[in-house]
NUKOLVEX-420911 format. One line per field, with one value per residue (C-alpha): residue number from 0; chain; x, y, z. Coordinates in steps of 0.001 Angstrom, whole numbers, m for minus. Layout:
% NUKOLVEX-420911
nr (NUM/...);
kette (A/...);
u (X/...);
v (Y/...);
w (Z/...);
% end
This chain:
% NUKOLVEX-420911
nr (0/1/2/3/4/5/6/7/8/9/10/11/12/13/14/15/16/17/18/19/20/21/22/23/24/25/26/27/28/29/30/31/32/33/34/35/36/37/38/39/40/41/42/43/44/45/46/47/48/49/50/51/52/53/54/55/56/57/58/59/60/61/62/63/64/65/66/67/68/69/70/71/72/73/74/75/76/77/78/79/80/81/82/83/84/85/86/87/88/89/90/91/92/93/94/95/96/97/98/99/100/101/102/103/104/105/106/107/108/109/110/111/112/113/114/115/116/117/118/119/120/121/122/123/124/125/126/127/128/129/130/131/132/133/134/135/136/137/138/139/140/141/142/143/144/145/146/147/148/149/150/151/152/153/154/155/156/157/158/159/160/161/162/163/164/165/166/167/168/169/170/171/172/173/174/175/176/177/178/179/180/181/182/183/184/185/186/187/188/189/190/191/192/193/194/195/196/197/198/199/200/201/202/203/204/205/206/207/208/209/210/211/212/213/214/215/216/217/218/219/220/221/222/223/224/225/226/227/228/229/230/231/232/233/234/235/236/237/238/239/240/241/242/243/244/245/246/247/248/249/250/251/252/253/254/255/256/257/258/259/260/261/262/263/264/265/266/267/268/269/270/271/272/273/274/275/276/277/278/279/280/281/282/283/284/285/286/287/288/289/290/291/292/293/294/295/296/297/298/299/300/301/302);
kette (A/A/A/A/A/A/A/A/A/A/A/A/A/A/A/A/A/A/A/A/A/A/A/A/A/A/A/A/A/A/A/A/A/A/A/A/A/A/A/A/A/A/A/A/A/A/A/A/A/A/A/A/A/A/A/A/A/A/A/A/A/A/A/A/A/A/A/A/A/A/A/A/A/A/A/A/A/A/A/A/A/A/A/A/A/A/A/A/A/A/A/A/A/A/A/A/A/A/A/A/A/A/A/A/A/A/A/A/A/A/A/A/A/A/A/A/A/A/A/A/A/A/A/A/A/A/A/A/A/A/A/A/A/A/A/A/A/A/A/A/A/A/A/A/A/A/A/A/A/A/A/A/A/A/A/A/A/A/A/A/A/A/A/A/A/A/A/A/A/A/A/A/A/A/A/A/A/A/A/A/A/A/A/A/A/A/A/A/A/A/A/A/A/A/A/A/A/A/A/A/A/A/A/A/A/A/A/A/A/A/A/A/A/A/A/A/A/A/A/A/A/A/A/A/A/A/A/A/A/A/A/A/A/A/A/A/A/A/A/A/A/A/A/A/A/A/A/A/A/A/A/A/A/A/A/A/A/A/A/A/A/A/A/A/A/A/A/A/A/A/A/A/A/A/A/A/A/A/A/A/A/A/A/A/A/A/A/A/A/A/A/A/A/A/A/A/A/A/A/A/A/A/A);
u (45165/44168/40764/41413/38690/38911/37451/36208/36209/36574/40642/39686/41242/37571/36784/39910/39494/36877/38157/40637/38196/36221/39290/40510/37072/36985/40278/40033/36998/38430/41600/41610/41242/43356/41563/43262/41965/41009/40634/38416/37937/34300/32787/31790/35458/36370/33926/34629/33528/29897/26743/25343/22487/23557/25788/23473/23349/25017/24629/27935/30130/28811/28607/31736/32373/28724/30257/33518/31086/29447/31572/34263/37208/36043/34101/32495/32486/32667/30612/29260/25847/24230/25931/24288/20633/18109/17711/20476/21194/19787/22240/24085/23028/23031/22761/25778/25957/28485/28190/26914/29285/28243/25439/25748/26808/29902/30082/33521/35046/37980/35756/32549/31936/28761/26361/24001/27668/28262/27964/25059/26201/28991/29214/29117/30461/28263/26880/24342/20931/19881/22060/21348/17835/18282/20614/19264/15149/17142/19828/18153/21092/23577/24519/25248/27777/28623/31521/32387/36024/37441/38368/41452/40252/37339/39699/41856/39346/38583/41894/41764/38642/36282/33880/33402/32255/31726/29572/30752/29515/31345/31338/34066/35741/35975/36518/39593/41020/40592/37107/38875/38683/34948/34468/31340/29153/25492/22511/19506/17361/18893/19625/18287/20849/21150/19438/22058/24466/27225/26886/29215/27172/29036/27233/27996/26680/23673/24643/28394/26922/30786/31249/28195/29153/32401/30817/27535/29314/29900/26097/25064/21877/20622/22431/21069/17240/18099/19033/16210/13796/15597/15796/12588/11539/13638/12334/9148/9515/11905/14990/17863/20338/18162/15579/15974/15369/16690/15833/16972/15744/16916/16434/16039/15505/12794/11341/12467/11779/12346/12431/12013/11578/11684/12218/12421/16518/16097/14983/11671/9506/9897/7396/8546/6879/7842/6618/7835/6768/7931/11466/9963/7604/10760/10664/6512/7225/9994/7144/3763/5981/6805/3619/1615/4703/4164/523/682/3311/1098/1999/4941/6203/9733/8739);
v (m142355/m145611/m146375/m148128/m150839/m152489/m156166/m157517/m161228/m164333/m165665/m168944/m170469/m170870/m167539/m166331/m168039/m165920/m162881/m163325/m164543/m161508/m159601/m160983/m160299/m156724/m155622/m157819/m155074/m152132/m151461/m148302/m150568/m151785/m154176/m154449/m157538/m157020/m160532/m160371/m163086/m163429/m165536/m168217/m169251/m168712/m170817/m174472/m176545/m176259/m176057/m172869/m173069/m172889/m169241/m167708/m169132/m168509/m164377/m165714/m165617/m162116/m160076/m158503/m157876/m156091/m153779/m152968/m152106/m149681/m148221/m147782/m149802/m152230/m151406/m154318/m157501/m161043/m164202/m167436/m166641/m169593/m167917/m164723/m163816/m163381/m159754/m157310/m154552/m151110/m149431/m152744/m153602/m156781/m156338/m158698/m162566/m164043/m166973/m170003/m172822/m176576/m176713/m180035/m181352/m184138/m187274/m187531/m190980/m193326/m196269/m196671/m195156/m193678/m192883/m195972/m198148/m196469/m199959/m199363/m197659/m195972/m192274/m188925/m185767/m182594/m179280/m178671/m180120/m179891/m182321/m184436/m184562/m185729/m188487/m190186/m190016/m192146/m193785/m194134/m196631/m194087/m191680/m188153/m186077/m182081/m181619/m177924/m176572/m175937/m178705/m179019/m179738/m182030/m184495/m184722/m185116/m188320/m189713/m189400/m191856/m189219/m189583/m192694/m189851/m185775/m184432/m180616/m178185/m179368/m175663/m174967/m178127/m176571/m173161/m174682/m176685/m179816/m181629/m185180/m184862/m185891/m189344/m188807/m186010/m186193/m185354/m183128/m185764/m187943/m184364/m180997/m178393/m175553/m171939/m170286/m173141/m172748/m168414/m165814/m162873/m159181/m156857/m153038/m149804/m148994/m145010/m145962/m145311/m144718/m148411/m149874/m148907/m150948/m153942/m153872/m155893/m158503/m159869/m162479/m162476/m165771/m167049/m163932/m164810/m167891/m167211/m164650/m167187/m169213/m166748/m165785/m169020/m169008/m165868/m166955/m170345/m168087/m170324/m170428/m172936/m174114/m175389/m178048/m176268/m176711/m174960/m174803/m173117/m174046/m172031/m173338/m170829/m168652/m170759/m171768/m174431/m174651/m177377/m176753/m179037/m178324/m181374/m182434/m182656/m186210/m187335/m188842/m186586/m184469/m182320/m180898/m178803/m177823/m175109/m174453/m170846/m167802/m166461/m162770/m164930/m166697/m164417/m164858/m168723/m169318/m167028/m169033/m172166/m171323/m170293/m173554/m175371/m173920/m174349/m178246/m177734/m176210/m175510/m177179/m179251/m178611/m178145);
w (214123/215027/217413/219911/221624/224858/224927/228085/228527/230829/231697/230846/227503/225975/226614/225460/222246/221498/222146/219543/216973/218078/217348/214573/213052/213843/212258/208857/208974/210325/208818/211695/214876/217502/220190/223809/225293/229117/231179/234067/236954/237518/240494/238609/237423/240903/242359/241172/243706/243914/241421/239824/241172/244687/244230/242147/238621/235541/235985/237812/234607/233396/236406/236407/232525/233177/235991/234034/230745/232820/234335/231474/231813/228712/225335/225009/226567/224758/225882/225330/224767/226725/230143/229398/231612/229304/231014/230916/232898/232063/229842/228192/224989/222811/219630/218036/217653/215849/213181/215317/215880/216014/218901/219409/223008/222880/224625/226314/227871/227837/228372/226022/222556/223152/226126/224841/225540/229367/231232/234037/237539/235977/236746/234892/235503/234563/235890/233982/234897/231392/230388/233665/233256/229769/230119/233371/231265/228854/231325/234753/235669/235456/238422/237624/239624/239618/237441/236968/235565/232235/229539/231004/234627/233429/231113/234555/236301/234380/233811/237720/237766/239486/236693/233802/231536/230925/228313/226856/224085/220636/219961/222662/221525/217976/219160/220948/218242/219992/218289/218790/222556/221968/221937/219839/219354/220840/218318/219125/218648/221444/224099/223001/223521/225844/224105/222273/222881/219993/220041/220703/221713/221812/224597/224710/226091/225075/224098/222794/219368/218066/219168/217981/214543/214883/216172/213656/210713/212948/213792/211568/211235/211063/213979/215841/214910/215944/219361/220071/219459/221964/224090/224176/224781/228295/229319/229909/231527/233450/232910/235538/236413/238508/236038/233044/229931/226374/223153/219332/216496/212527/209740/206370/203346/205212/207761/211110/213041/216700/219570/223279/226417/230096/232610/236217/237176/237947/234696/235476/233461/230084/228233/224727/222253/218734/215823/212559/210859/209324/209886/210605/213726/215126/218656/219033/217907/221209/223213/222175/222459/226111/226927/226081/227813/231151/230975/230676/233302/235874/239127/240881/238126/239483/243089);
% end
């Protein structure tokens, strides 16, 4: 008899395009499986018309697939890992990443072929004060407006002339099929990507050991050292949407190297820190790099 799963996820077509590679994954594995995709409406796809940080951050997106985990009506729940808190709640478990996608962040406009080409006063279009903080320390003549919505809404958005520009992960680009809609993609060296930008991460209950076993093949493991390094770099600076903070980590053969900065939103200062080390030190390497970031940040640095 076949097992079936119920995955929880996000309506939007992103989201839903992971869910079905989520799917698809699981039964090439499990000849035995059937997965039911649930969609769920959380608050922050309902909420379009005003920043994260002002309704609570991006705990927004994962609220509800948290609530239907716990109390049964989903399995597991499916989610880009960058909109994830870096604490769960008691009895939800992640233990699950899928292979990273491209973490780079893509330029998107109609009118220059590169950020370095926007002409100076035109406007872009983003939510995310990481990426604000980033492009006005290196375009100050720029102005930056919220821009919130799916692909869809953000490319009308600027055929409508609200914004010159966006900027988006390439990963959802790719994940969507559409990687020409960037105009060019954006290096780390020139903006520093979000932590765990590029990751699917799979949460469950903690005690569904039955479903745990499932889902186990899935995590790749680099990609999930990876991310805990980032992530443990957030959790102590205490990242929010409310705070400028980017972090990436790289493995090559057995060592990792990782990148962090925190900013003011407006640009005008940026303190970043990097380590390289052991693959096996990659969680106390995002910690220690944290740690000697918020010390030369010292009190009110984003006051």
């Amino acid at each position: 008899m076949s097992k079936i799963l119920k995955l929880g996820t996000r309506a939007s077509p992103l989201a839903l395009a992971q869910a079905y590679e989520t799917r698809d994954r699981l039964s090439k594995i499990h000849a035995d499986l059937t997965v039911e995709i649930v969609e769920i409406k959380t608050t922050g796809d309902i909420v379009l018309d005003r920043k994260l940080s002002e309704i609570g951050g991006k705990g927004l997106f994962t609220k509800e697939l948290d609530e239907a985990l716990l109390d049964g009506r989903i399995d597991f729940g499916v989610h880009s890992m960058k909109d994830l808190e870096t604490w769960l709640p008691d009895g939800i478990s992640l233990d699950v990443v899928l292979p990273r996608e491209d973490v780079r962040d893509g330029f998107i406009c109609q009118k220059a072929a590169s950020l370095a080409d926007l002409p100076a006063g035109s406007v872009v279009g983003t939510s995310s004060l990481r990426r604000q903080a980033q492009l006005l320390a290196t375009r100050p003549d720029l102005e930056v407006i919220t821009f919130r919505g799916n692909v869809q809404t953000r490319l009308r958005k600027l055929s409508e002339g609200v914004a010159d520009a966006t900027i988006l992960a390439m990963a959802g680009l790719n994940r969507l099929g559409t990687p020409e809609i960037a105009t060019a993609a954006i290096e780390p060296e020139d903006m520093l990507p979000a932590v765990a930008q590029g990751a699917i991460a799979i949460t469950a209950r903690s005690g569904d050991e039955e479903t745990n076993r499932y889902l186990a093949p899935l995590n790749h493991a680099d990609s999930h050292i990876r991310v805990t390094a980032e992530r443990s770099f957030l959790t102590v600076l205490d990242g929010s949407c409310r705070t400028p903070i980017a972090g990436l980590a790289e493995i090559t053969g057995d060592t990792v190297r990782f990148r962090g900065l925190v900013a003011k939103p407006d640009g005008s200062d940026i303190l970043t820190i990097e380590r390289s080390g052991s693959v096996s030190d990659a969680k106390q390497m995002g910690l220690d790099a944290a740690a000697e970031l918020k010390s030369r940040m010292g009190d009110g640095y984003l006051s």
